[in-house]
C-alpha positions in Angstrom: -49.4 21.6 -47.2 -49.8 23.3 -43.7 -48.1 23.1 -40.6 -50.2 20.2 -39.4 -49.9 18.2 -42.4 -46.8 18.2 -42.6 -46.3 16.8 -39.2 -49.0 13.9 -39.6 -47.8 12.6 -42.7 -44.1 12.8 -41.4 -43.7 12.0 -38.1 -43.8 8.2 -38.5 -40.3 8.1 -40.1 -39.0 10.5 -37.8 -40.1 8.2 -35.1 -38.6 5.4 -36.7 -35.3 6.9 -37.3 -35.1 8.2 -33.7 -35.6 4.8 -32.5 -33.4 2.9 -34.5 -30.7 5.6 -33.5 -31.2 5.0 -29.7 -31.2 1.5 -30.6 -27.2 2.3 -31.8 -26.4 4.6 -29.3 -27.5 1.6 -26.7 -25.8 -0.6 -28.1 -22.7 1.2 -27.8 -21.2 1.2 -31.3 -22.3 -2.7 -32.0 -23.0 -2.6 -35.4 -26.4 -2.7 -36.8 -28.3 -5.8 -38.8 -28.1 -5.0 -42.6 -31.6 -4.1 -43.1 -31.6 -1.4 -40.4 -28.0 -0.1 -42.0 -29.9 0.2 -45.1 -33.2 1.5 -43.7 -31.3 4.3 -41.3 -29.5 5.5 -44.5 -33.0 6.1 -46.0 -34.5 7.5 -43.2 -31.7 10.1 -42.6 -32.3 11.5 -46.3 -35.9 11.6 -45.7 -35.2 13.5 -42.7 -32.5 15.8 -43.9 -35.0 16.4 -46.6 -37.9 17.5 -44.2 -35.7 19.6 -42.5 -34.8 21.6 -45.6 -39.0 22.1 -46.0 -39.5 22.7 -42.7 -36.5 25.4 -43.0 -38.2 26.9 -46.0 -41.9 27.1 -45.2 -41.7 26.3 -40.8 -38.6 28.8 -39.9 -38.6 29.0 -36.1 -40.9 25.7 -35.7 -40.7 23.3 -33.2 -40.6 20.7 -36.4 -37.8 22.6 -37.4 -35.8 21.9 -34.4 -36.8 18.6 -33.8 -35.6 18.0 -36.9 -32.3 19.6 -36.6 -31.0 17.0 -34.1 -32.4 14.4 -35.1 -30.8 15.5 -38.4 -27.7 16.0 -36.4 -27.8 13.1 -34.3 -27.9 10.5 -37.8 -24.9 12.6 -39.4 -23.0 11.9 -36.7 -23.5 8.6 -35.9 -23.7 7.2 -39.9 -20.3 9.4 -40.7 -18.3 8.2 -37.5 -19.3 4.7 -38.6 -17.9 5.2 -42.2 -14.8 7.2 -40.5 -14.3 4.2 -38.3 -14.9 1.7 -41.6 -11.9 3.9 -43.3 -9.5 3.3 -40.3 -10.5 -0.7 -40.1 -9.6 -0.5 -44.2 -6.0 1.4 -43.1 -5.2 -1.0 -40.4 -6.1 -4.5 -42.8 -3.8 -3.3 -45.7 -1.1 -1.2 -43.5 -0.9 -4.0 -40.7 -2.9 -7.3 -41.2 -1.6 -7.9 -44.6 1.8 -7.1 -44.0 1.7 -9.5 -41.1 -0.1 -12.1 -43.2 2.5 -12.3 -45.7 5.6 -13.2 -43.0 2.6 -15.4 -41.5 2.0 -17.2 -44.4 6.4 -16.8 -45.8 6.4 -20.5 -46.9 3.4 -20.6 -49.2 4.6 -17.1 -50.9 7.9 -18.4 -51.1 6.9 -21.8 -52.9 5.1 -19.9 -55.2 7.5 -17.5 -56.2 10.0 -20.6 -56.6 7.8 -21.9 -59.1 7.2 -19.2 -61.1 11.1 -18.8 -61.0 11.7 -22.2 -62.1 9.1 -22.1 -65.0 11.0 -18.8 -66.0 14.4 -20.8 -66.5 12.5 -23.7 -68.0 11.4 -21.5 -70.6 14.5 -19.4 -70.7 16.6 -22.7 -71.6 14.3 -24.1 -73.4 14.0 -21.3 -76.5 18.0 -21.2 -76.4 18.1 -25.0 -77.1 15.7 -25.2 -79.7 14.3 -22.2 -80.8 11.3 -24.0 -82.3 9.6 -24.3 -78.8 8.7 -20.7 -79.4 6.0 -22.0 -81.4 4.0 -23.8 -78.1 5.8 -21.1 -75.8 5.4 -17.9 -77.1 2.0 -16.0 -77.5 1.1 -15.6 -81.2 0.6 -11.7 -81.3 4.6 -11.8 -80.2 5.6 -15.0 -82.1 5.1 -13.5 -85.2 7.1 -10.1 -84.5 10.6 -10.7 -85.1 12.5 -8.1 -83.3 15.4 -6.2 -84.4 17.7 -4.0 -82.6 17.4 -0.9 -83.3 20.0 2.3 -81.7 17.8 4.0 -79.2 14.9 1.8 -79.7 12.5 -0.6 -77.5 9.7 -1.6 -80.1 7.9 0.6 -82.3 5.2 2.7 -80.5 2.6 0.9 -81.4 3.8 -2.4 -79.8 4.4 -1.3 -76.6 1.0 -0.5 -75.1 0.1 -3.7 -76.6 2.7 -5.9 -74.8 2.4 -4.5 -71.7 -1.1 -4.7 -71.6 -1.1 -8.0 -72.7 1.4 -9.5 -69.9 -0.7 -7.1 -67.1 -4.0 -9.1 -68.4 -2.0 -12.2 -68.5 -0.4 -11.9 -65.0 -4.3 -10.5 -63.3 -6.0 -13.8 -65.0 -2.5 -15.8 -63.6 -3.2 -14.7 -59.9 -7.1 -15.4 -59.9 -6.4 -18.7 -61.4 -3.2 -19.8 -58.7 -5.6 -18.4 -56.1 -8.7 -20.1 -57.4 -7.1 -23.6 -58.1 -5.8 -24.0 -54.6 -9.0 -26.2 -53.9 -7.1 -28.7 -56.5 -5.0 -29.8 -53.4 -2.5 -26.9 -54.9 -1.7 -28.6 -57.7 -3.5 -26.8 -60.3 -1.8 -23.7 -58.1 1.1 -25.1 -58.9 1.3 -26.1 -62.8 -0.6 -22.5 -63.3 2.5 -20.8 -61.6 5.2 -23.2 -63.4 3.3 -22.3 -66.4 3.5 -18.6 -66.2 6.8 -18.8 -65.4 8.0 -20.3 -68.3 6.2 -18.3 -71.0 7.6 -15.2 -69.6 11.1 -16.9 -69.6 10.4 -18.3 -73.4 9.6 -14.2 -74.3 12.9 -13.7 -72.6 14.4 -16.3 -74.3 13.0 -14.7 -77.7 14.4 -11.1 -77.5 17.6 -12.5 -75.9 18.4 -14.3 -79.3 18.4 -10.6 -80.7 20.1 -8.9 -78.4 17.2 -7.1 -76.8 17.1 -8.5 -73.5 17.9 -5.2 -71.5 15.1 -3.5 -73.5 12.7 -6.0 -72.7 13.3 -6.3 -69.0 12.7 -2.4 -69.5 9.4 -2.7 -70.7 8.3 -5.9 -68.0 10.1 -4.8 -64.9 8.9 -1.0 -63.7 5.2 -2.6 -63.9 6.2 -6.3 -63.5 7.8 -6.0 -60.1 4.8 -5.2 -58.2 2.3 -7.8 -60.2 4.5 -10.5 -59.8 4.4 -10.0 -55.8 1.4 -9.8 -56.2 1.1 -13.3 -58.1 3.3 -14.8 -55.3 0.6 -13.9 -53.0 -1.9 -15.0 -54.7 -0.1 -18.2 -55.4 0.8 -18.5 -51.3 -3.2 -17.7 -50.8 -4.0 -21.5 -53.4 -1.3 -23.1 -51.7 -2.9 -21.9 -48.3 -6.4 -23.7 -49.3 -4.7 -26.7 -50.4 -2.4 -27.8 -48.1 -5.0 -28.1 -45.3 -6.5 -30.3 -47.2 -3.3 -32.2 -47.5 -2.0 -32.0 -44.0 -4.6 -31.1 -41.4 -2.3 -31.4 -38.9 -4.2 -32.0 -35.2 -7.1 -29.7 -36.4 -10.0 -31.6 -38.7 -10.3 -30.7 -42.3 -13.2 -28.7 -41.9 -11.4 -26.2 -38.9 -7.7 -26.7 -41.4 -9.5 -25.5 -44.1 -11.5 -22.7 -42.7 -7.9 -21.6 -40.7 -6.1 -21.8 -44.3 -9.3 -19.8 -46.1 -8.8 -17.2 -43.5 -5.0 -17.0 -44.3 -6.0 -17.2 -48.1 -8.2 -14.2 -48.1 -6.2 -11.4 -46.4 -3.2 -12.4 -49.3 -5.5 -12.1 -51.9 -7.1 -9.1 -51.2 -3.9 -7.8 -50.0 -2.5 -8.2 -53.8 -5.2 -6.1 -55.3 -3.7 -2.7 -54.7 -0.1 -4.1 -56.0 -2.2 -5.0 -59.0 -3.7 -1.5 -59.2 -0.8 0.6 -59.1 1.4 -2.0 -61.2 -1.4 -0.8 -63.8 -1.4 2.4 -63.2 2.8 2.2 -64.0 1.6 0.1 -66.9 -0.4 3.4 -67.8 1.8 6.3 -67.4 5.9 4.9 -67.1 5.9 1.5 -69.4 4.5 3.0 -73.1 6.3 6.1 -72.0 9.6 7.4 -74.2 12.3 7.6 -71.2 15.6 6.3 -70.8 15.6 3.1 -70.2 18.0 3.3 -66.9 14.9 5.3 -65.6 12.7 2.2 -66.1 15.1 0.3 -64.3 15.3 2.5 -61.7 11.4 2.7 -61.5 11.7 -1.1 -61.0 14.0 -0.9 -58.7 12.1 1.7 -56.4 9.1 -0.5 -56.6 11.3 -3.3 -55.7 12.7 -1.8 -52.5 9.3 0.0 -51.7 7.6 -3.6 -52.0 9.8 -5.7 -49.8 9.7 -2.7 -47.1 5.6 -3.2 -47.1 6.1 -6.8 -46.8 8.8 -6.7 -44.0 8.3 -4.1 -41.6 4.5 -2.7 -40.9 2.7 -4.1 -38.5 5.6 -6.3 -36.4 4.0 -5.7 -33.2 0.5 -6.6 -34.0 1.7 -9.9 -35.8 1.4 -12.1 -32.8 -2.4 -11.0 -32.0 -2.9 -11.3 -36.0 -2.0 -15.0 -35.9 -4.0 -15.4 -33.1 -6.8 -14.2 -35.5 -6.1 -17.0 -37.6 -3.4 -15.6 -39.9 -1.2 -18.0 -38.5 -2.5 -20.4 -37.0 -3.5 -24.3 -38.4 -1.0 -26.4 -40.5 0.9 -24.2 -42.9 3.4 -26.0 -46.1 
């Protein structure tokens, strides 16, 4: 393929490309429909990849340094997009969900009371009769019968198991308290209770053999983190529900919509607790260390959470509500 050939069958695209980049730069930084997103990422590699022909077989052309800023002009405008998409991501989990969790304090609370107060259900429930354990406690753990043992949780094998077990138990848990917020919040609220009181009734079963303080060993380090996370997700159902409930001067429909908004920074806000609860699940719970250590992994995250929850993002709160964090009828 010559010189000329090259151009003809080419220069479409590059016209196309140069004018959906003027279109941007008119724009002023306004973001772009879909479809021409997705068509200037394909037209930038088709151009990037003339450039490298025309480089090879056109050195010194006039293709060759058309091509090199219009090359230049796409990289720079697709990458400061994606820099500026990072930043947006930074400020929604460093500052927006910090400030939706004190926005939305009463839902998160309610559902951490729950949970709380399944816990001691189940808790006082095994001690009384220790029969319950049949309904309460999951069957892979039912029928292990744990012994103390000097310098021991649970045999190796068992502990991968457990953990992973109450981590895939705790993810479903906070989909499902989310998900069932439509029910009004009630199906928000029996999930919680529920959840609550098997992990007191496993409580409850290694209590009765003296193995409480290595179970909270194995739970907490991990368990801290995906239980605020479960609170959150919990206040996020309780934040579709109650609008439904109590509208307050606003219509369903706006309450609603307000309390979905309010919803969905929680819940995604609880993903990364759930990620590196797992990744603790991966490297700190199975692993053979002092069990102070574990406690004191639990503790860190414990401290570390509540610091996330509390502080970032104060001065932005007001404009966050404003946004609809806040704002509509809240239990």
């Amino acid at each position: 393929m010559n010189f000329d050939q090259f151009v003809a069958r080419r220069q479409e695209t590059w016209k196309e490309l140069d004018q959906i980049l003027a279109t941007v730069q008119q724009r002023g930084g306004r973001r772009l429909p879909l479809e021409q997103v997705e068509r200037l990422g394909r037209l930038y590699r088709k151009a990037a990849s003339d450039l490298a022909y025309a480089r090879t077989y056109f050195p010194g052309s006039q293709a060759e340094a058309y091509l090199n800023q219009l090359v230049g002009r796409a990289h720079n405008i697709i990458y400061a997009e994606e820099t500026q998409r990072l930043r947006s991501l930074w400020r929604f989990f460093a500052y927006t969900v910090p400030a939706g969790v004190r926005g939305a304090w009463r839902p998160v609370l309610l559902a951490g009371g729950l949970m709380l107060l399944g816990g001691l259900v189940g808790f006082l429930a095994i001690l009384t009769d220790p029969n319950l354990a049949e309904a309460l406690v999951p069957a892979d753990f039912r029928y292990y019968k744990p012994e103390a043992r000097d310098g021991e949780i649970l045999p190796a094998e068992w502990r991968t198991l457990f953990a992973a077990a109450i981590f895939q138990n705790n993810v479903w848990v906070a989909l499902l308290a989310f998900g069932l917020g439509v029910t009004l919040g009630v199906g928000t609220a029996l999930v919680l209770f529920w959840n609550g009181l098997i992990v007191g009734a496993l409580a409850a079963h290694w209590f009765q053999v003296g193995l409480s303080f290595s179970f909270w060993a194995l739970i907490l380090p991990h368990g801290v983190l995906e239980l605020m996370a479960i609170f959150m997700a919990g206040g996020a159902g309780f934040c579709l529900g109650w609008p439904l409930v109590a509208p307050g001067d606003l219509s369903r429909r706006d309450a609603f919509v307000a309390g979905a908004r309010r919803a969905a920074v929680l819940v995604v806000g609880a993903v990364p607790l759930l990620l590196i609860a797992a990744a603790i699940e991966g490297f700190i719970t199975p692993a053979a260390l002092p069990e102070w250590s574990k406690y004191a992994v639990a503790a860190l995250t414990l401290v570390l959470g509540l610091a996330y929850w509390l502080l970032p993002g104060r001065r932005g709160s007001h404009s966050a509500g404003a946004g609809g964090l806040t704002d509509g009828p809240a239990p």
